[in-house]
C-alpha positions as CSV (number, residue, x, y, z in Angstrom):
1,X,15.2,-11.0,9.6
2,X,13.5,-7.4,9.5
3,X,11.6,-6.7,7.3
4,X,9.7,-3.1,6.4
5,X,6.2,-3.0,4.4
6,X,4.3,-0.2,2.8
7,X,0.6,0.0,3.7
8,X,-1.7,0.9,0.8
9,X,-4.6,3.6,-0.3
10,X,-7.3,3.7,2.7
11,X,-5.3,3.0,5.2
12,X,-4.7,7.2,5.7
13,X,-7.1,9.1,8.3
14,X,-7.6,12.7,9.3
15,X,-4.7,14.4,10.7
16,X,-2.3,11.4,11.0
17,X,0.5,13.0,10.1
18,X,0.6,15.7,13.0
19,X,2.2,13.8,15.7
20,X,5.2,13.3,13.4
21,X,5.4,16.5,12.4
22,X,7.1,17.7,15.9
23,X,9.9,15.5,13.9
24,X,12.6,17.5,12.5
25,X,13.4,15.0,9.9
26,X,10.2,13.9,9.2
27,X,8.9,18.1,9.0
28,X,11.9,18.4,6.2
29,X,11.0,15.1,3.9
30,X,6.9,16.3,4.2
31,X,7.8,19.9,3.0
32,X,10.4,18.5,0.4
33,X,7.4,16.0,-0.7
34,X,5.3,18.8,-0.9
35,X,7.6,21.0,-2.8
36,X,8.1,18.4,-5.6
37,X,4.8,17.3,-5.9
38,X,3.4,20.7,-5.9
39,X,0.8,19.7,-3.2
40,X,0.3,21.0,0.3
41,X,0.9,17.3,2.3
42,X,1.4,18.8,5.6
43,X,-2.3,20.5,5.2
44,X,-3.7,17.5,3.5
45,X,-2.4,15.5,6.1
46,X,-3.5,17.5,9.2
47,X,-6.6,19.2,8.4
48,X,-8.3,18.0,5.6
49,X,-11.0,15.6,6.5
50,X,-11.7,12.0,5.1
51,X,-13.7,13.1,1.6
52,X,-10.6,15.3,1.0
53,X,-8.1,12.6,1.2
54,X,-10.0,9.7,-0.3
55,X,-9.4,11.4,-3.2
56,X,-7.1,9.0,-5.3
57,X,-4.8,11.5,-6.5
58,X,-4.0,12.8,-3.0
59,X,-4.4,9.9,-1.1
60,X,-1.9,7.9,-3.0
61,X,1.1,11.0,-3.2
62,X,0.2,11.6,0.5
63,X,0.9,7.4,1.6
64,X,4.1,7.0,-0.1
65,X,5.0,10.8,1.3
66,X,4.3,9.6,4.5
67,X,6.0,6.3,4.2
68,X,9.4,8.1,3.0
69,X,9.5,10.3,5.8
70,X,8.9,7.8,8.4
71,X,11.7,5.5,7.2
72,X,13.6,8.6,7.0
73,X,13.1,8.8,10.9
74,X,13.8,5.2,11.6
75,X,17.1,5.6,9.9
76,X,17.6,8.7,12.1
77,X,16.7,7.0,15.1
78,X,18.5,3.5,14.5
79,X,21.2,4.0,12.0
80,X,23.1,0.8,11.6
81,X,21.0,-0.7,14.3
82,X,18.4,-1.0,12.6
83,X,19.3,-4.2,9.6
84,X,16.7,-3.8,7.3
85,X,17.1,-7.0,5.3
86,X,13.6,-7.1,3.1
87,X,10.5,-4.9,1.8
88,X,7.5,-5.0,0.5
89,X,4.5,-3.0,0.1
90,X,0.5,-3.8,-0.7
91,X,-1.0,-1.7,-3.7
92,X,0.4,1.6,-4.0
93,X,2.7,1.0,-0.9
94,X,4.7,-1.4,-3.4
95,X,5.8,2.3,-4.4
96,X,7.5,3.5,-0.9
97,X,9.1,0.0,-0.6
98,X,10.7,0.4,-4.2
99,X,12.1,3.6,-2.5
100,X,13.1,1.2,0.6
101,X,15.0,-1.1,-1.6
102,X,16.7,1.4,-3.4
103,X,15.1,0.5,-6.8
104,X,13.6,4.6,-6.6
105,X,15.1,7.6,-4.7
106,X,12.4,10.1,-3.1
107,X,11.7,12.5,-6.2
108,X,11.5,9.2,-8.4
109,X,8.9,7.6,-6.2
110,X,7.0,11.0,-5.8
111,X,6.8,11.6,-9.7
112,X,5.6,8.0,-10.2
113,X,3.1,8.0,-7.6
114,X,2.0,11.6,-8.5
115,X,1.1,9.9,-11.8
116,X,-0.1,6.9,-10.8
117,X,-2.8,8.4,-8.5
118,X,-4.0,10.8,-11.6
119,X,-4.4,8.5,-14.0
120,X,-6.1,6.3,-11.6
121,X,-8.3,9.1,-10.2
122,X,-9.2,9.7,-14.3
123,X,-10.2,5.8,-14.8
124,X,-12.1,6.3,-11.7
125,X,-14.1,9.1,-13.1
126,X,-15.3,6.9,-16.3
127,X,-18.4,4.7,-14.4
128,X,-19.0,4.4,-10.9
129,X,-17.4,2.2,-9.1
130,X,-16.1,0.7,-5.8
131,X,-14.7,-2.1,-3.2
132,X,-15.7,-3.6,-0.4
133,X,-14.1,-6.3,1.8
134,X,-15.7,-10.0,2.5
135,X,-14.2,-11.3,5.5
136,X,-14.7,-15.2,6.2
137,X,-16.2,-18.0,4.1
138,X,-14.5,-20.2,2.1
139,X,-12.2,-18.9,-0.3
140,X,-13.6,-21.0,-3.7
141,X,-16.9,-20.3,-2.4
142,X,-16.6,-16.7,-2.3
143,X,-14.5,-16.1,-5.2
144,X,-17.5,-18.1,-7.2
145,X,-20.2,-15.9,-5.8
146,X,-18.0,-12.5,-6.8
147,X,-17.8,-14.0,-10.4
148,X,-21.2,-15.1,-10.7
149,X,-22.3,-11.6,-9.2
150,X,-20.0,-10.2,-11.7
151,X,-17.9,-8.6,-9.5
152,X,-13.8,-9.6,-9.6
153,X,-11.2,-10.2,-6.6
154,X,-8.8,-7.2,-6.5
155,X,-7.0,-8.0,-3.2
156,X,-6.3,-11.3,-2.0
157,X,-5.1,-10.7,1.6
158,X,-5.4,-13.7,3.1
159,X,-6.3,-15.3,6.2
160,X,-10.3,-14.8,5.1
161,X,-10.3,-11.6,3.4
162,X,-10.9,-10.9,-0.5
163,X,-11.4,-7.4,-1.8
164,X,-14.3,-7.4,-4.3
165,X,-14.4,-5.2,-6.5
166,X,-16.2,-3.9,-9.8
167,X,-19.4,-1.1,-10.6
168,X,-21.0,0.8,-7.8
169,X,-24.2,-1.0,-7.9
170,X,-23.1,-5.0,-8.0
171,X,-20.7,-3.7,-4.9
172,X,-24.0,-2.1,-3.3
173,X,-26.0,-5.8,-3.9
174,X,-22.9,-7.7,-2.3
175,X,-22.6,-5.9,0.6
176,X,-26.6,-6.0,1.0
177,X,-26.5,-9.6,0.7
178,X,-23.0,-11.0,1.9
179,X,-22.4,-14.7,1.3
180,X,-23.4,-17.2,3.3
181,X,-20.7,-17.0,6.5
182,X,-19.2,-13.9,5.4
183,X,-19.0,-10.3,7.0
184,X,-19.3,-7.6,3.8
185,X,-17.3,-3.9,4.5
186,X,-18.0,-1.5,1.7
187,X,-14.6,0.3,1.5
188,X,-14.0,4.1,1.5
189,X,-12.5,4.2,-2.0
190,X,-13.1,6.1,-4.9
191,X,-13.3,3.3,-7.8
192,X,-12.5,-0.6,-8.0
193,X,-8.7,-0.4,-8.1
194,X,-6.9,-3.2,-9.3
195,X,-9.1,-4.7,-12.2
196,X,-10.2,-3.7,-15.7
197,X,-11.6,-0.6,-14.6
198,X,-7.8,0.6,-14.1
199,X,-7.2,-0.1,-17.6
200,X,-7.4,3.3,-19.1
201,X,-4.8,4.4,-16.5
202,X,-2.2,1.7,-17.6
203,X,-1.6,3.0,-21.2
204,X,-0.5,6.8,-20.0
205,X,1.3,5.2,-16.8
206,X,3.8,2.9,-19.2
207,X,4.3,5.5,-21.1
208,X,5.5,7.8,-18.1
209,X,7.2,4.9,-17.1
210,X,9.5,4.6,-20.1
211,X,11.8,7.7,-18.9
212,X,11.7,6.7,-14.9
213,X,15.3,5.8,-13.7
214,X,16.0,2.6,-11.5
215,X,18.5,0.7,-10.1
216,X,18.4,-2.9,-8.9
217,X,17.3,-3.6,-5.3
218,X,20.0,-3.1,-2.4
219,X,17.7,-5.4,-0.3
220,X,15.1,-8.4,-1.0
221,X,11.7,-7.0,-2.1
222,X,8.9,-9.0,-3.5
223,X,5.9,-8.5,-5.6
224,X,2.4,-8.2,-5.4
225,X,2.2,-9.8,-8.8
226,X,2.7,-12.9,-7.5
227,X,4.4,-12.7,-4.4
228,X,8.0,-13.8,-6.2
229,X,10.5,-11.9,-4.9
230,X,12.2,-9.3,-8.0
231,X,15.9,-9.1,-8.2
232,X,15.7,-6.4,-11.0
233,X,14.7,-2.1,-10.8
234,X,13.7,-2.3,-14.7
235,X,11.1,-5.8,-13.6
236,X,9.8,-4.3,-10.7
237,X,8.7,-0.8,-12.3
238,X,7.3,-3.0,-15.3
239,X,5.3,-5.1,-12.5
240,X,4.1,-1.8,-10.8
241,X,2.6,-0.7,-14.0
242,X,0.8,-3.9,-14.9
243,X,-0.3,-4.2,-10.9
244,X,-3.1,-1.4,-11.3
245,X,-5.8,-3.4,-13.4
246,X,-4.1,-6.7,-11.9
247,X,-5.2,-8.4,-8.6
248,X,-3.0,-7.8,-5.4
249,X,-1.4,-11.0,-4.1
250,X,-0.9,-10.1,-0.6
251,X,-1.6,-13.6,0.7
252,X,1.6,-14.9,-1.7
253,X,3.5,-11.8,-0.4
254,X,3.2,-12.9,3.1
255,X,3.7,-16.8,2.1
256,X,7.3,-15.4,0.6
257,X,7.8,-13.3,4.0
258,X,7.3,-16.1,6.4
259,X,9.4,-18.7,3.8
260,X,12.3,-16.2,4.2
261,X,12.5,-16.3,8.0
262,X,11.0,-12.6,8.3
263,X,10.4,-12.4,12.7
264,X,10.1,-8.8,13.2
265,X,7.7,-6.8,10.4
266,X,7.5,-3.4,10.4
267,X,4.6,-1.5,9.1
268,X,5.5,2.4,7.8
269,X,3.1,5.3,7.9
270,X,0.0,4.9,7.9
271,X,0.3,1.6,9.4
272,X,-2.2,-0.6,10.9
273,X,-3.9,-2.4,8.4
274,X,-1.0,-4.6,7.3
275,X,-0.1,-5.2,10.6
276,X,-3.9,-6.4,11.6
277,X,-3.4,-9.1,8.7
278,X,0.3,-9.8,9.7
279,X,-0.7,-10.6,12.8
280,X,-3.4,-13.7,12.0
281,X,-1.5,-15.2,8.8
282,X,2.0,-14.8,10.0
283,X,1.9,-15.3,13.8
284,X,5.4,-15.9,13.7
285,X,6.3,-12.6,13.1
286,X,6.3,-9.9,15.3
287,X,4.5,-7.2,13.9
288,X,5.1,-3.7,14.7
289,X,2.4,-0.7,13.0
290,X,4.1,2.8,12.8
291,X,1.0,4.8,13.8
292,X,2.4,7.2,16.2
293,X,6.2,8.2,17.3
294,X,5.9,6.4,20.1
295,X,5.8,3.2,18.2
296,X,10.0,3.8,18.0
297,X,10.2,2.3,21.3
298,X,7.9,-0.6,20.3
299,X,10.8,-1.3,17.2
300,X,13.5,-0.5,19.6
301,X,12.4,-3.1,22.2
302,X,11.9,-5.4,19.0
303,X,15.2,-5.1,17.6
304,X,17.6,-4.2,20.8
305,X,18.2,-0.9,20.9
């Protein structure tokens, strides 16, 4: 069973996207991205360095942008060969894999992430704050510490790694003084996503959410809410409007991936990060990051072709 999934905000660096823009197909999608977002992704996505697209509101349109094309150019590449059976996508990837399962089409997913990113950008802007990742220790123990800190879990991504996340300054004392048998990572984000700091940004995104077309999923796709998967296009754009001040379930998500018999996973633009976990909680699967086109030939030994 193949499955595709949807990496999330940080996982873009400088210039990623310029050894897939000697793709025809992927060149088109990136300029049509551009044209209906009203943002310059192919500059963004070559030149601009790392402060320019950590920037919420351009990092987020610029992920799912990337994500769209590169599917674009594994359909190209594979056509029916390629039996895409499930998606799924962490954060804002849950976005591009809506698109994947046919809950969104391009301009849809474009529109929603376009207003996603600035009304999370905005909530950003109200009090410092960030995210940083503690890897190891005991999962109890270290969700204990972030409450008693004051800090909340925004990204449970199993195998050993929570995502803390809350004001600039408690983020600043945990990473100073990680828990006892844990490695702290201070994340290059611009505000502590996925907790009650998003809050302001869920009222306007309903809203904008009330006249956003879907139709139900051509494929399995599953949740970050809880890892279930979601069998209905109206559910799914209510969950991905609740899922910006709600935790991330990745560890579930995988869980439902491996109970479904998933053996080959394959990571979209920008992938890597997904992969990395993929590769220590479901060791079952083979795992396959998009980083470069000459991953194709990594999915086409993978699937046959």
């Amino acid at each position: 069973m193949i499955s595709i999934t949807c990496p999330g905000q940080g996982s873009q660096t400088p210039g990623f996207l310029e050894p897939w823009l000697e793709l025809p197909i992927f060149r088109a999608q990136i300029e049509r991205s551009s044209e209906i977002l009203g943002i310059d992704l192919v500059e963004f996505g070559t030149l601009a360095d790392a402060e320019a697209i950590r920037d919420t509101k351009i990092a987020q349109p610029l992920i799912v942008a990337a994500g769209i094309a590169s599917y674009l150019v594994l359909k190209e590449r594979f056509g029916t060969g390629l039996e895409v059976a499930a998606t799924a996508g962490h954060s804002v990837g849950e976005i591009t894999a809506a698109y994947v399962a046919g809950i969104f089409d391009d301009e849809t997913a474009l529109h929603f992430v376009n207003k996603r990113g600035s009304e999370m950008a905005a909530a950003a802007a109200l009090s410092p704050s960030s995210m940083a990742a503690v890897v190891g220790g005991d999962q109890e123990v270290v969700l204990s510490g972030l409450s008693a800190l004051g800090l909340a879990a925004a990204n449970y991504n199993g195998t050993g790694q929570i995502v803390a996340a809350g004001s600039a300054e408690l983020i600043s004392q945990l990473v100073a003084n990680a828990p006892a048998g844990t490695r702290v990572i201070q994340l290059k984000v611009a505000g502590a996503f996925h907790t009650s700091f998003m809050e302001p940004a869920r009222g306007p995104l309903s809203e904008f959410a009330k006249d956003v077309k879907t139709s139900d999923p051509e494929i399995e796709i599953w949740t970050n809410n809880d890892g279930t998967k979601v069998t209905s296009g109206h559910r799914f754009l209510d969950l991905l409007v609740n899922q910006v001040s709600q935790p991330v379930r990745w560890d579930r998500t995988m869980e439902s991936m491996s109970r479904a018999g998933v053996d080959v996973m394959i990571e979209l633009l920008p992938g890597g990060a997904l992969t990395g976990i993929a590769k220590r909680a479901m060791p079952d699967t083979l795992a396959i990051a998009l980083k470069s086109p000459a991953d194709l030939d990594k999915v086409a030994e993978a699937i046959g072709k």
